[in-house]
C-alpha positions in Angstrom: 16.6 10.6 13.8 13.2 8.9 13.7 9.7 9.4 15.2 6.4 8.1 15.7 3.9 10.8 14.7 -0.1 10.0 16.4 -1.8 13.1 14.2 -5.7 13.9 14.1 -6.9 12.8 10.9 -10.7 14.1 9.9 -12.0 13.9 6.3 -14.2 16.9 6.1 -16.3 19.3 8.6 -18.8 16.5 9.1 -16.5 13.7 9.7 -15.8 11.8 13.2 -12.0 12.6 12.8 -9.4 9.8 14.7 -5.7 9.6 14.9 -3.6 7.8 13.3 -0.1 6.8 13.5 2.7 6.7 11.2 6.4 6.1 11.2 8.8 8.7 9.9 11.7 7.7 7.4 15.1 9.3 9.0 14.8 12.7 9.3 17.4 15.3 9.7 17.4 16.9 13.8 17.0 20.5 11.5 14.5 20.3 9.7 11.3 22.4 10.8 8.1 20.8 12.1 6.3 21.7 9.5 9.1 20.8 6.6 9.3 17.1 8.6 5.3 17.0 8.0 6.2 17.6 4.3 8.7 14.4 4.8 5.8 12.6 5.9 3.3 13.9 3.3 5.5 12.4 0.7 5.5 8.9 2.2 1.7 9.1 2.0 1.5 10.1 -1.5 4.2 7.6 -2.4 2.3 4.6 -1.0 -0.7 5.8 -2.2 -2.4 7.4 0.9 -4.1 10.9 1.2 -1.4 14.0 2.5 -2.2 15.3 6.2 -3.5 18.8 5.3 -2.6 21.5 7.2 -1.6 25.2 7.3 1.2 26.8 6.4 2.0 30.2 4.6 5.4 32.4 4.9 7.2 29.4 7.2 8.8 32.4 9.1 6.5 33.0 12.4 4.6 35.9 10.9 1.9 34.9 8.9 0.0 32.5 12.2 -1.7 30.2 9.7 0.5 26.9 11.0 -1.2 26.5 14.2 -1.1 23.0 15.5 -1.0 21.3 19.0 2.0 19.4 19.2 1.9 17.3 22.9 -0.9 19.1 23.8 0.4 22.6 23.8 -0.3 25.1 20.8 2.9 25.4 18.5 4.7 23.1 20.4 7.3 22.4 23.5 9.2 25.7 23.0 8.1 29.1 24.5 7.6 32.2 21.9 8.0 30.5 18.8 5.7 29.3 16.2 4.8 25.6 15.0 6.9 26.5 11.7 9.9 27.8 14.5 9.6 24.3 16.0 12.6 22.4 15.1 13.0 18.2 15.5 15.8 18.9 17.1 13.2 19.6 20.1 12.7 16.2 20.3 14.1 12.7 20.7 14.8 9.8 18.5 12.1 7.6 18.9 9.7 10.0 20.1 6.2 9.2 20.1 4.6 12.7 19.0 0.8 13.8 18.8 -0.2 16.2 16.4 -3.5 17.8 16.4 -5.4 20.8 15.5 -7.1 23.7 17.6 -9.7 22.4 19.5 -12.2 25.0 20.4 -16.3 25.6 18.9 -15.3 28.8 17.4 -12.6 26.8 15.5 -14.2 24.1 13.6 -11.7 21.6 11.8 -12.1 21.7 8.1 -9.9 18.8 7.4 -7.1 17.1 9.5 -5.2 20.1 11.0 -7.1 22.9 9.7 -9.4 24.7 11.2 -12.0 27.4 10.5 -10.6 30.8 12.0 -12.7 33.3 10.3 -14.3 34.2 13.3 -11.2 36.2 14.2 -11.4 38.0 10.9 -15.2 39.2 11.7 -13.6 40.6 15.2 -11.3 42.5 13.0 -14.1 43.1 10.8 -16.1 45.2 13.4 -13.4 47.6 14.9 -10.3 46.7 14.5 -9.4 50.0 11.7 -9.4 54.0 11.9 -11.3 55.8 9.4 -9.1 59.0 10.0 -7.0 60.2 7.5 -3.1 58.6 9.0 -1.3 60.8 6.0 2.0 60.1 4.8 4.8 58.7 7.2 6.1 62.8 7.7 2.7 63.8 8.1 2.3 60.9 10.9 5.8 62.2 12.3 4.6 65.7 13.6 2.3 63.8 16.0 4.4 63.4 19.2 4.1 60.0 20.9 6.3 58.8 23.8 8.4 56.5 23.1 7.0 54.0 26.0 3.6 54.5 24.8 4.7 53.5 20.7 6.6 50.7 22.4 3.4 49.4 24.3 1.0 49.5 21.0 3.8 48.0 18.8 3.6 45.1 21.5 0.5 44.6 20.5 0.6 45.3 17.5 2.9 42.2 17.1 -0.2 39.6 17.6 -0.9 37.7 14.4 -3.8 36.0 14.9 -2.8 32.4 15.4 -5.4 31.4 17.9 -3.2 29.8 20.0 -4.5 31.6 23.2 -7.9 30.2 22.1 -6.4 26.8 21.8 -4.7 27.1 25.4 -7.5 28.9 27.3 -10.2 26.1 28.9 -12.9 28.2 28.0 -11.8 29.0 24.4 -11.6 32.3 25.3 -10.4 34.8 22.8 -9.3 38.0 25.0 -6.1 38.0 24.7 -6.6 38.5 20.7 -9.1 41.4 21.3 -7.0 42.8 24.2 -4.1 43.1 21.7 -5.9 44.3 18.6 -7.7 47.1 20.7 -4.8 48.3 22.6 -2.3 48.4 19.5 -5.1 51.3 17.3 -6.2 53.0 21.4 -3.0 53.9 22.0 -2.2 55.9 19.7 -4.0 59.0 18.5 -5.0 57.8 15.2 -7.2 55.4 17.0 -8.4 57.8 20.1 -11.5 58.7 17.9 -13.5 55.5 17.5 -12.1 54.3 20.8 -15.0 52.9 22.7 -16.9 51.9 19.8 -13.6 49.6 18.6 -13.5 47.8 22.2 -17.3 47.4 22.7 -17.9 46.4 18.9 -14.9 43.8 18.9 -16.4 42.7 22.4 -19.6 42.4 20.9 -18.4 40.7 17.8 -15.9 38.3 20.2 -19.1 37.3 22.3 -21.4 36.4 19.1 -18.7 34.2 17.9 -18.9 32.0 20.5 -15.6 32.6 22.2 -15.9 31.6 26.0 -14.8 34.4 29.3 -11.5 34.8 30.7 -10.8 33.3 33.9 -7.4 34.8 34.6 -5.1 32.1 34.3 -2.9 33.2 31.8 -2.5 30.1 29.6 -3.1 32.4 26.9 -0.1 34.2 27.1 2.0 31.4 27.9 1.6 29.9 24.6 1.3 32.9 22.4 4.4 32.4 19.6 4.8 36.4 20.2 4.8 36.6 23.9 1.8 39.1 24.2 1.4 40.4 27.8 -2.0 39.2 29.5 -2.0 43.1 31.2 -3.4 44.0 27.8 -6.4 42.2 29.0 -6.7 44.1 32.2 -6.2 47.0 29.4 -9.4 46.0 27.8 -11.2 45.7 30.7 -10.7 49.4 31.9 -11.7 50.4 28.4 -14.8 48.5 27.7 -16.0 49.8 31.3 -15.3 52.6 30.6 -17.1 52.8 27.2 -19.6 51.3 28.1 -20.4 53.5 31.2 -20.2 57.1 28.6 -22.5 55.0 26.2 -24.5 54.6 29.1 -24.8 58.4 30.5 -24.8 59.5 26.5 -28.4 57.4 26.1 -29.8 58.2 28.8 -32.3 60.9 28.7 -32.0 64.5 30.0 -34.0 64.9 33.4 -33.3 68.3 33.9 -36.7 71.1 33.7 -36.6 74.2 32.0 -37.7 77.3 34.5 
């Protein structure tokens, strides 16, 4: 098979950016999205033209570093799956396909398809750890946890920080990240301690970054390559209310009047 591939080419930060098309060589319906861009990268180099950059890393839908809009949906046409999981067979000979990275402010394009997703890391950065001691795997054994609750925070737990749901989301909103990182450390015990500074830190942190407010209309979770519920973002929402309203009554000043 053959394809027409329209990708976003842009030099550095600074520069304009445009698309640009080029023609595949035959390629075989197997081969990974990623390993056909490899194809392609070759022709480049071979007639003397610059490589499209983008990201890749373990090729096996667990690292999140090969994000890319393919068609103008974040990882591509299939549901649950990663941009390296994307197969040619999910497309046509003769297929005209555009390839182009996140767009979103928090995310600025370094070059081509990559973008700039440290923000995410400074979320991490302010709550998403415990400073308990966890112990070794039979010490963490003698804490009894339900099996539906362990279930629920290794849900989340499965996120890895694509930043597709920022990609998806009109307002480049990044709560479906937060919602799962929170809920996967609140769950559980070993998290209960720093709680409500975790969800009103990574809040904070979310909101300096520049990421926009959720509207409720799921695109997030739609797109995410490991199907992360949007209820974890109702999740959040009871918690930072909830935080926030005992940092409120813990500030405020004692009215009551010795005798």
């Amino acid at each position: 098979m053959k394809v027409k591939l329209k990708v976003w080419r842009q030099k550095n930060r600074a520069g304009k950016g445009e698309f640009k098309i080029y023609d595949t060589s035959e390629l075989n319906e197997n081969m990974s999205f990623l390993e056909m861009l490899d194809v392609v990268n070759e022709q480049l180099t071979n007639s003397g033209e610059e490589p499209i950059a983008f990201d890749h890393d373990c090729r096996e839908g667990i690292c999140g570093t090969c994000s890319a809009v393919i068609n103008g949906k974040p990882h591509g046409p299939n549901q649950g799956v990663a941009t390296c999981q994307t197969y040619m067979r999910s497309f046509k000979d003769g297929d005209l396909i555009t390839v182009e990275p996140f767009r979103a402010e928090p995310f600025p394009v370094i070059k081509d398809l990559v973008v700039d997703r440290n923000p995410f890391d400074t979320i991490m950065q302010a709550g998403g750890f415990v400073s308990v001691r966890t112990g070794s795997a039979p010490d963490a054994n003698t804490i009894p946890i339900s099996k539906p609750l362990s279930d629920l925070a290794m849900d989340a737990a499965a996120c890895i920080g694509c930043g597709a749901c920022v990609a998806a989301c009109k307002n480049a909103s990044a709560m479906l990240f937060v919602a799962a990182k929170t809920s996967q450390l609140n769950l559980l015990p070993q998290g209960e301690a720093e709680k409500d500074a975790r969800v009103l830190n990574m809040v904070a942190s979310m909101d300096e970054a520049g990421f926009g407010n959720c509207t409720n209309q799921y695109e997030c979770s739609a797109v995410c390559p490991k199907l992360i519920s949007h209820d974890f973002i109702s999740k959040l929402n009871r918690d930072f209310v909830a935080a926030s309203l005992r940092k409120s009554f813990k500030n405020k000043p004692s009215t009551m009047v010795a005798d």
